[in-house]
C-alpha positions as semicolon CSV with decimal commas, in nm:
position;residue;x (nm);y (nm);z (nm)
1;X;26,294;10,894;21,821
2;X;26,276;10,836;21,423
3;X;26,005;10,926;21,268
4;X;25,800;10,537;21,251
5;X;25,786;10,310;20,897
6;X;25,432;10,287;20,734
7;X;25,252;9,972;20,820
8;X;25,001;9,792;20,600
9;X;24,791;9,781;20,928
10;X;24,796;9,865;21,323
11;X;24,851;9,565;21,565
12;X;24,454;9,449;21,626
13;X;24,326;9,582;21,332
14;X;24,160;9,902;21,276
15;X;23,856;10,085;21,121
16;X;23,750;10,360;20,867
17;X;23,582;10,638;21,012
18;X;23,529;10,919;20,811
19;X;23,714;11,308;20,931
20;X;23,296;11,421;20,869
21;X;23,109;11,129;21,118
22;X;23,406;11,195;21,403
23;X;23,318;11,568;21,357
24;X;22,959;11,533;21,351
25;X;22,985;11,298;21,691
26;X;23,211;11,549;21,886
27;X;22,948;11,837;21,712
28;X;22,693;11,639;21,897
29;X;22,852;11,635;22,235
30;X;22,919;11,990;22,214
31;X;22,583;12,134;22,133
32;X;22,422;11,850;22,405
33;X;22,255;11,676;22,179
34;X;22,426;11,368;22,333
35;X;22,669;11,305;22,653
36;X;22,946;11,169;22,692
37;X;22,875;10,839;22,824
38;X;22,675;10,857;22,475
39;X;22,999;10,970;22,255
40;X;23,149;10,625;22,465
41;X;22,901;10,381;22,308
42;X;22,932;10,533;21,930
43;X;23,288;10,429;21,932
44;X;23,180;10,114;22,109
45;X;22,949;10,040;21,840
46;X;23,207;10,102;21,576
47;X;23,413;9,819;21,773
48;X;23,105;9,557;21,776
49;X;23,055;9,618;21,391
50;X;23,443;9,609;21,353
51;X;23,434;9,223;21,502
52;X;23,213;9,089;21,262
53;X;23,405;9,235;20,925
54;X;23,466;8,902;20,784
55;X;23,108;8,720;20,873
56;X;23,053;8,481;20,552
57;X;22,779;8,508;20,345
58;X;22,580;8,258;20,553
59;X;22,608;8,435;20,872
60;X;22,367;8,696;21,006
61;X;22,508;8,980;21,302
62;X;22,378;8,982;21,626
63;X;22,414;9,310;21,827
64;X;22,298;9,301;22,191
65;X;22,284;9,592;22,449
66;X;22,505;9,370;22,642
67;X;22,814;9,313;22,448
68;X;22,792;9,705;22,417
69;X;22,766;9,712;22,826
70;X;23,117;9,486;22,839
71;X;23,271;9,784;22,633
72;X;23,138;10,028;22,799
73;X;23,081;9,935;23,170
74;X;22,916;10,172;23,394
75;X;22,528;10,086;23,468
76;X;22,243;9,929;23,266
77;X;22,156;10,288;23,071
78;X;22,324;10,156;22,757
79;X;21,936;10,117;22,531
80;X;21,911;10,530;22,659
81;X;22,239;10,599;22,506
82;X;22,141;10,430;22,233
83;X;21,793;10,617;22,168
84;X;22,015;10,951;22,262
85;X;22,191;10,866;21,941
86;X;21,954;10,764;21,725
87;X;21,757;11,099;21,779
88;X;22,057;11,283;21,705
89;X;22,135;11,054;21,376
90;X;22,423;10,990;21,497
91;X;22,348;10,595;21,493
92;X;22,106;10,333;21,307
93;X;22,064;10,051;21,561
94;X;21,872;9,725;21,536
95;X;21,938;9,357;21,633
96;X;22,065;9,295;21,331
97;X;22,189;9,601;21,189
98;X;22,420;9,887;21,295
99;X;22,485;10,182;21,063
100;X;22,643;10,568;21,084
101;X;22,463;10,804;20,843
102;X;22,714;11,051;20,702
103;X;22,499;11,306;20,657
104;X;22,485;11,607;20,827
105;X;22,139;11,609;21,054
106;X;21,906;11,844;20,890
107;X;21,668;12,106;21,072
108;X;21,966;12,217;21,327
109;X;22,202;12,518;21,327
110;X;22,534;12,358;21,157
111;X;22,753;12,693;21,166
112;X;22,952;12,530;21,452
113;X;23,032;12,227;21,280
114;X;23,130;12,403;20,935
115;X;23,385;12,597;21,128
116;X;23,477;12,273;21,288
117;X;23,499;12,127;20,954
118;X;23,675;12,443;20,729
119;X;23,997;12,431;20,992
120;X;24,059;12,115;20,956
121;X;24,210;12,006;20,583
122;X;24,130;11,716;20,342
123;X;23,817;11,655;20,603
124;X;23,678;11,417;20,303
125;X;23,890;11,137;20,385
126;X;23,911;10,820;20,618
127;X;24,064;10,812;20,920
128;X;24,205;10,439;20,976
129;X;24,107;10,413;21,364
130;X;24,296;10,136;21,558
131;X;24,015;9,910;21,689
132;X;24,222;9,905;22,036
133;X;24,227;10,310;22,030
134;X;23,833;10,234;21,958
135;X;23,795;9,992;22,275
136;X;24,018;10,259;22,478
137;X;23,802;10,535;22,392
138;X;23,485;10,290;22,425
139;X;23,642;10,259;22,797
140;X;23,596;10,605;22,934
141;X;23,827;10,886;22,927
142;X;23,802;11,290;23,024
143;X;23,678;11,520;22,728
144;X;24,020;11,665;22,699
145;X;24,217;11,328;22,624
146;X;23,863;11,261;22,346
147;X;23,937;11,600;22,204
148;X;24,327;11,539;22,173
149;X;24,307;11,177;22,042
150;X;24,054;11,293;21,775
151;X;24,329;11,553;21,634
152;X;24,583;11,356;21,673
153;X;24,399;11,122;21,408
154;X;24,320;11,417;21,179
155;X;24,683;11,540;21,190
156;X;24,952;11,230;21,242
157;X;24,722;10,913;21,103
158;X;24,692;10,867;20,723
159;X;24,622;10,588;20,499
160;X;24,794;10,594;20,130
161;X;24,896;10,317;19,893
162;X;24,752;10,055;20,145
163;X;24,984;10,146;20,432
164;X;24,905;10,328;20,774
165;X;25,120;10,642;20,806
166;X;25,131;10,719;21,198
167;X;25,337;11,049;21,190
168;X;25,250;11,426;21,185
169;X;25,252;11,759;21,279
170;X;24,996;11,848;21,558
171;X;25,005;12,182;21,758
172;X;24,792;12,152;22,131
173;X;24,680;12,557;22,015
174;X;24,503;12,415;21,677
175;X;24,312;12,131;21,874
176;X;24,234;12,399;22,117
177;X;24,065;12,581;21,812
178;X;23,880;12,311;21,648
179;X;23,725;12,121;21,945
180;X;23,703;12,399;22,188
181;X;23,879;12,279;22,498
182;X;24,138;12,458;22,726
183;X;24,509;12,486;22,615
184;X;24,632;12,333;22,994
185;X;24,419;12,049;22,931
186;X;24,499;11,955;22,634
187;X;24,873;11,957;22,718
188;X;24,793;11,781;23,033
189;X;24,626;11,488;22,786
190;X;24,901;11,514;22,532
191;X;25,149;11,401;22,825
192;X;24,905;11,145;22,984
193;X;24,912;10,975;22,618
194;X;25,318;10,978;22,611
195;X;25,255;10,821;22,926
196;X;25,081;10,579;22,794
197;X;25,306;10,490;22,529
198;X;24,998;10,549;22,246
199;X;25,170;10,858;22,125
200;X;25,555;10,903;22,077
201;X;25,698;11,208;22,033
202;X;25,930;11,280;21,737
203;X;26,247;11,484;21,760
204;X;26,248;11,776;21,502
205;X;26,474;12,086;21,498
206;X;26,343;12,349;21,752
207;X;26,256;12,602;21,428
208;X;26,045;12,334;21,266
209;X;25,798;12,291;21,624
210;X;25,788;12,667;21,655
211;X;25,644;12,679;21,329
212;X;25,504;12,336;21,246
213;X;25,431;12,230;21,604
214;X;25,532;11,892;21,772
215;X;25,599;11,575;21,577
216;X;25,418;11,289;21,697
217;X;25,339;10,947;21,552
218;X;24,987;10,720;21,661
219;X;25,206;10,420;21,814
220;X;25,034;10,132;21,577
221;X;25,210;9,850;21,786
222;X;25,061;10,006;22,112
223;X;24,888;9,695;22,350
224;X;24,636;9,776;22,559
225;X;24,662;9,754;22,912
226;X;24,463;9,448;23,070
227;X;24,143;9,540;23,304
228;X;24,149;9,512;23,652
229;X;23,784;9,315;23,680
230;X;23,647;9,222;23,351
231;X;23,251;9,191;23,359
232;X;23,093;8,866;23,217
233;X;23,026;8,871;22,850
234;X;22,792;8,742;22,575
235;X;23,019;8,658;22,237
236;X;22,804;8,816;21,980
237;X;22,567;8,571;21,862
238;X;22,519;8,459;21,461
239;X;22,222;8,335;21,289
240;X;22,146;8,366;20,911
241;X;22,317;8,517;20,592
242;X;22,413;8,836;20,564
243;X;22,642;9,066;20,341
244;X;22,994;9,050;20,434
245;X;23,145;9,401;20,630
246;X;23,361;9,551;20,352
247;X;23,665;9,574;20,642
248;X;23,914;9,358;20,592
249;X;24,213;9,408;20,794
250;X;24,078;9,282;21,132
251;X;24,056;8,889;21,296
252;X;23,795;8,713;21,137
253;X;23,525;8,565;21,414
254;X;23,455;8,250;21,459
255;X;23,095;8,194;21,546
256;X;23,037;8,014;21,930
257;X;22,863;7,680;21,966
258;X;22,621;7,801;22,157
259;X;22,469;8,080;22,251
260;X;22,444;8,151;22,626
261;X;22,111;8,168;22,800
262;X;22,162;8,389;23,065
263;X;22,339;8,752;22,992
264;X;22,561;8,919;23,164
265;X;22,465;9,103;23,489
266;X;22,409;9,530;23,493
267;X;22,648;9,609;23,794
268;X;22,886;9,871;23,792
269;X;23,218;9,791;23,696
270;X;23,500;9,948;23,803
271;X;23,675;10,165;23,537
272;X;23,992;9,955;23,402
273;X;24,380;10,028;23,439
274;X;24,386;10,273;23,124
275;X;24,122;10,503;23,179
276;X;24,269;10,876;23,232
277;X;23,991;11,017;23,461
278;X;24,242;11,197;23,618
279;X;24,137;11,569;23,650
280;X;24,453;11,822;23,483
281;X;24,710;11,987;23,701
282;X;24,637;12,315;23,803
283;X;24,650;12,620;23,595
284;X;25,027;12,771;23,649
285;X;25,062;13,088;23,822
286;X;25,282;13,370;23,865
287;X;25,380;13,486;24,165
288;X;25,300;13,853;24,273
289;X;25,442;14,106;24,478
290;X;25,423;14,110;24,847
291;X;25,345;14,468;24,860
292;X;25,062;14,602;24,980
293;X;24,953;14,977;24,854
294;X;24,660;15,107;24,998
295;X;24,538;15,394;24,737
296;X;24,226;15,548;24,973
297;X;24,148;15,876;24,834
298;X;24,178;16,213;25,064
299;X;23,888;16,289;25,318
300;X;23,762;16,677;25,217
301;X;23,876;16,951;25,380
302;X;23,864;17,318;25,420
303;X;23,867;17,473;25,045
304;X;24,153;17,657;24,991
305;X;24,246;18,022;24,840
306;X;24,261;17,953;24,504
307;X;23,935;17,726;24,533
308;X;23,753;18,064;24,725
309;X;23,877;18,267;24,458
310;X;23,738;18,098;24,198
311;X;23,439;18,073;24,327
312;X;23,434;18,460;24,431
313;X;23,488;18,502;24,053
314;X;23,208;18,252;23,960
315;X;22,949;18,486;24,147
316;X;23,090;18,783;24,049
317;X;23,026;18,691;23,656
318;X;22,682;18,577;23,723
319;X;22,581;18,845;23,873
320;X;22,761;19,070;23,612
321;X;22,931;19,283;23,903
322;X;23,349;19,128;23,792
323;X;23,567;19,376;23,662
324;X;23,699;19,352;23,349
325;X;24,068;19,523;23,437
326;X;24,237;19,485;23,795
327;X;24,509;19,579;23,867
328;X;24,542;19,479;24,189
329;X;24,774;19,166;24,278
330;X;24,715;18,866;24,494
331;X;25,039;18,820;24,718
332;X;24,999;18,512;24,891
333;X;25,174;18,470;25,200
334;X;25,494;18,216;25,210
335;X;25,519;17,991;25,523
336;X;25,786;17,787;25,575
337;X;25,749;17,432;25,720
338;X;26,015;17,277;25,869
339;X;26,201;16,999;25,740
340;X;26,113;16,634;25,841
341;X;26,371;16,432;26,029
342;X;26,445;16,087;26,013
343;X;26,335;15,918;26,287
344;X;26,653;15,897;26,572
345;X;26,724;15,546;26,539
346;X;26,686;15,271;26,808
347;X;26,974;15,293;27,146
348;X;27,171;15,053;27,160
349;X;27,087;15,022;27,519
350;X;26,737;14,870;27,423
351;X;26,881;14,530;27,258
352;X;26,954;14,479;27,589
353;X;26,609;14,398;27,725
354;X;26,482;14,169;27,387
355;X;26,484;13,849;27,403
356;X;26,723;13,625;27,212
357;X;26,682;13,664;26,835
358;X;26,501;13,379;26,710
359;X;26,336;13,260;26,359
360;X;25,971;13,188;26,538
361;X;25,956;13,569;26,669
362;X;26,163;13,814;26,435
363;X;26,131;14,159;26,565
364;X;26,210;14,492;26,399
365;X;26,544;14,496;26,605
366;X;26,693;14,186;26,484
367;X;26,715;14,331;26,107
368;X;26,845;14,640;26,268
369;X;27,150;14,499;26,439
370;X;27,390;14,281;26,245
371;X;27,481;14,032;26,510
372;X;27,116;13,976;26,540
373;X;27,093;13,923;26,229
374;X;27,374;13,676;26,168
375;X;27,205;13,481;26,475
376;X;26,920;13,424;26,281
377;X;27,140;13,332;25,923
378;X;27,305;13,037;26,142
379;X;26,983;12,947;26,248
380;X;26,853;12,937;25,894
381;X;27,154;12,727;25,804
382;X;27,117;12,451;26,063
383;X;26,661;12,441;25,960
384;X;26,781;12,447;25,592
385;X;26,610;12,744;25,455
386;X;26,916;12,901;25,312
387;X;27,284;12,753;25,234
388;X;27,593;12,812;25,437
389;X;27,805;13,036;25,163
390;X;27,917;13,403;25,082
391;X;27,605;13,411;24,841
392;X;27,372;13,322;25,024
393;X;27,478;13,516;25,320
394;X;27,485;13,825;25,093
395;X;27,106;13,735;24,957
396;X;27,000;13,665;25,332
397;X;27,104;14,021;25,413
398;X;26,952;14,192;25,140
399;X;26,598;14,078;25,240
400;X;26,631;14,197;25,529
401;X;26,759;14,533;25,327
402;X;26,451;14,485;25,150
403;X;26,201;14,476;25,422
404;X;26,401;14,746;25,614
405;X;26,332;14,971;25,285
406;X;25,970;14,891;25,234
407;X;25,855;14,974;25,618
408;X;25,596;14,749;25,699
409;X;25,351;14,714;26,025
410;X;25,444;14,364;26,073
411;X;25,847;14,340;25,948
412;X;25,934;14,001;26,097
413;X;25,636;13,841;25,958
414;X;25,709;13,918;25,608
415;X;26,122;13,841;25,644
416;X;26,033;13,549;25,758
417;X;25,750;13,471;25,477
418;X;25,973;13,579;25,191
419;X;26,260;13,358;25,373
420;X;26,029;12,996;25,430
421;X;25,900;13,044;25,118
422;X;26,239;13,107;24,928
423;X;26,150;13,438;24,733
424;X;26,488;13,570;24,677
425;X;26,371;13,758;24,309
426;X;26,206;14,036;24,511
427;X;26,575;14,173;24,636
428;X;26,671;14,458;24,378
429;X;27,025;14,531;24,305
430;X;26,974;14,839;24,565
431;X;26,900;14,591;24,830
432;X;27,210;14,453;24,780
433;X;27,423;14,688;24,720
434;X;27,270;14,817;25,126
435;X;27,336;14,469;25,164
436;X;27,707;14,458;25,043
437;X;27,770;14,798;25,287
438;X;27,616;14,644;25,610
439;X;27,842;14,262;25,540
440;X;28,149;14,529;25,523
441;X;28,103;14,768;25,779
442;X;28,050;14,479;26,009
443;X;28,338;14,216;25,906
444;X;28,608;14,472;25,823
445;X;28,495;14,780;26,010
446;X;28,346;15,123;25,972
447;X;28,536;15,232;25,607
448;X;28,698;14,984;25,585
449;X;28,676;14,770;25,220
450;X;28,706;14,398;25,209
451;X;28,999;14,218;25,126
452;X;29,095;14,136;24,782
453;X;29,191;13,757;24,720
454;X;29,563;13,686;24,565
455;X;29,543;13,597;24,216
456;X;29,645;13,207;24,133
């Protein structure tokens, strides 16, 4: 994808929220001072005040817990929330009045927030937040996708010269950084919001992302998805004049007829088609080794002749009767142990009496023998654990190589675990080179070499 035209405006409208009042709200959230369901209704009161930009200057707002509840959803705690924020000076709210102090709450340890602040650059501007971004975060979201949103707006969406600029440079490790969230979930986010279509990715050389990060662009077009239930609603009511909002690229309202009586019931509503409540994937792992080394230290024993002589010597020095000169010499006494044998391997007579190989009971013998072992490579074949070729054939043998060289209690058990679950990378080029010997001597005979194809 190109990298997106400037528009005067995103589709819906939008807002100006200053880089300092986003940063104080997430500051707020992190330090508990407010919870998320609280961070939900800021934004949903920045959407509320948003509507009634273009009041004239005989109208008078109306804010009611309730229109803030058909934002929201959830239960009836929405006047909590709001008393949450206020305490945190985060919000100004009356019937009439909403505002959002910018400055920073006094009395409170701020050496979070001007960390927060000093990575992120020109944090004295606006931020021109699309009201339907505002309604979507309004709607309820994890912490990771709130975290990732907020730096995509401080990285890809500017506002010069009366135009929107959507497009930037945002990398998942500096939004790790600045809000404090895990790397996997903020890529897990990143992808949810490609999903979504809010957030298209930008193609860049592969120098440029190492450095730079990934190109993305705020999609300022982007509709959002319909509800499944929508709770009943209030229209926000208007009485007498007021000053006009100084936004002025949103719909103007019209003000209703009449004003209902009866408000909209506190049920729970169920969350709508575009939340991401999904929890992330799992962190990725790497797969270990099979091997099992049990390290138990040596039980003491006897103490031996060079541990007796020292200790002779010891004694002798404390009680000041060692000799300073001897001459004599200590000729310890060779014996010679005798060499340990491989173990005679297994007659051929007892294949006889076992059972026919099979992949539910692998026995020692089986990996032994080749025909056994070739039974239980067709077998593989026809349950699909391994293809029928000369490769695969050759890797099939090695593991067994493999498990023949590392001399476990229970050898079938782990063939057949490093076979099911297809983890060929353990076989070293030793294995199959054992491997390569055993598929010769069989096919072609005892030193004998295989046969060398005719050249096209």
């Amino acid at each position: 994808m190109v990298s997106p035209a400037p528009a005067r405006k995103p589709e819906g409208g939008f807002r100006f929220i200053s880089v300092v009042q986003l940063c104080i709200a997430w500051w707020a959230y992190k330090t508990r001072l407010i919870r998320l369901i609280d961070l939900r209704v800021w934004f949903a009161a920045h959407e509320v005040v948003a509507r009634r930009c273009q009041l004239t200057a005989g109208q008078q707002p109306m804010y009611t817990c309730e229109e803030l509840h058909t934002l929201v959803g959830g239960g009836g705690g929405i006047p909590a929330s709001l008393q949450r924020l206020t305490r945190a000076a985060l919000l100004s709210w009356s019937a009439q009045h909403i505002s959002f102090p910018t400055e920073l709450p006094p009395g409170r340890d701020l050496s979070a927030l001007h960390a927060m602040l000093a990575q992120i650059r020109n944090h004295d501007r606006l931020v021109p937040v699309p009201r339907r971004l505002l309604r979507f975060l309004a709607g309820g979201c994890r912490r990771s996708v709130f975290a990732t949103l907020l730096g995509l707006l401080f990285r890809c969406l500017y506002y010069r010269q009366g135009q929107c600029h959507p497009a930037g440079f945002c990398k998942a490790s500096w939004i790790v950084e600045v809000f404090g969230v895990s790397l996997r979930t903020v890529k897990a986010a990143r992808h949810e919001l490609e999903r979504l279509a809010l957030v298209q990715r930008i193609e860049v050389p592969h120098w440029v992302m190492n450095r730079y990060g990934l190109k993305l662009a705020i999609n300022l077009q982007w509709a959002l998805p319909p509800p499944l239930v929508l709770a009943p609603s209030a229209p926000p009511a208007v009485t007498s004049p007021a000053p006009v909002c100084a936004q002025r690229d949103a719909p103007a309202y019209a003000p209703p007829a009449a004003v209902p009586t009866q408000s909209a019931p506190h049920g729970l509503t169920p969350p709508t088609e575009f939340s991401t409540l999904r929890s992330a994937p799992p962190e990725s792992y790497k797969e270990l080794s099979l091997r099992e080394e049990h390290q138990k230290p040596a039980g003491g024993g006897p103490a031996g002749v060079l541990r007796a002589l020292f200790a002779h010597a010891r004694e002798a020095v404390r009680e000041g009767t060692a000799l300073l000169d001897d001459s004599e010499s200590v000729v310890l006494r060779t014996v010679s142990a005798p060499r340990q044998q491989n173990p005679p391997p297994a007659l051929e007579n007892d294949l006889v009496s076992l059972p026919i190989p099979t992949l539910r009971n692998i026995v020692p013998q089986d990996l032994h023998n080749p025909g056994r072992l070739f039974a239980l490579y067709e077998q593989a074949v026809q349950a699909g654990l391994i293809r029928a070729s000369e490769a695969e054939r050759l890797t099939f043998v090695a593991l067994a190589c493999h498990v023949l060289r590392y001399r476990p209690q229970n050898a079938g058990g782990l063939f057949h675990g490093l076979l099911t679950r297809k983890l060929s990378h353990v076989v070293t080029q030793e294995d199959e080179d054992a491997a390569r010997q055993r598929l010769t001597r069989y096919l072609y005979g005892e030193g004998a070499a295989p046969p060398r194809r005719a050249a096209a």
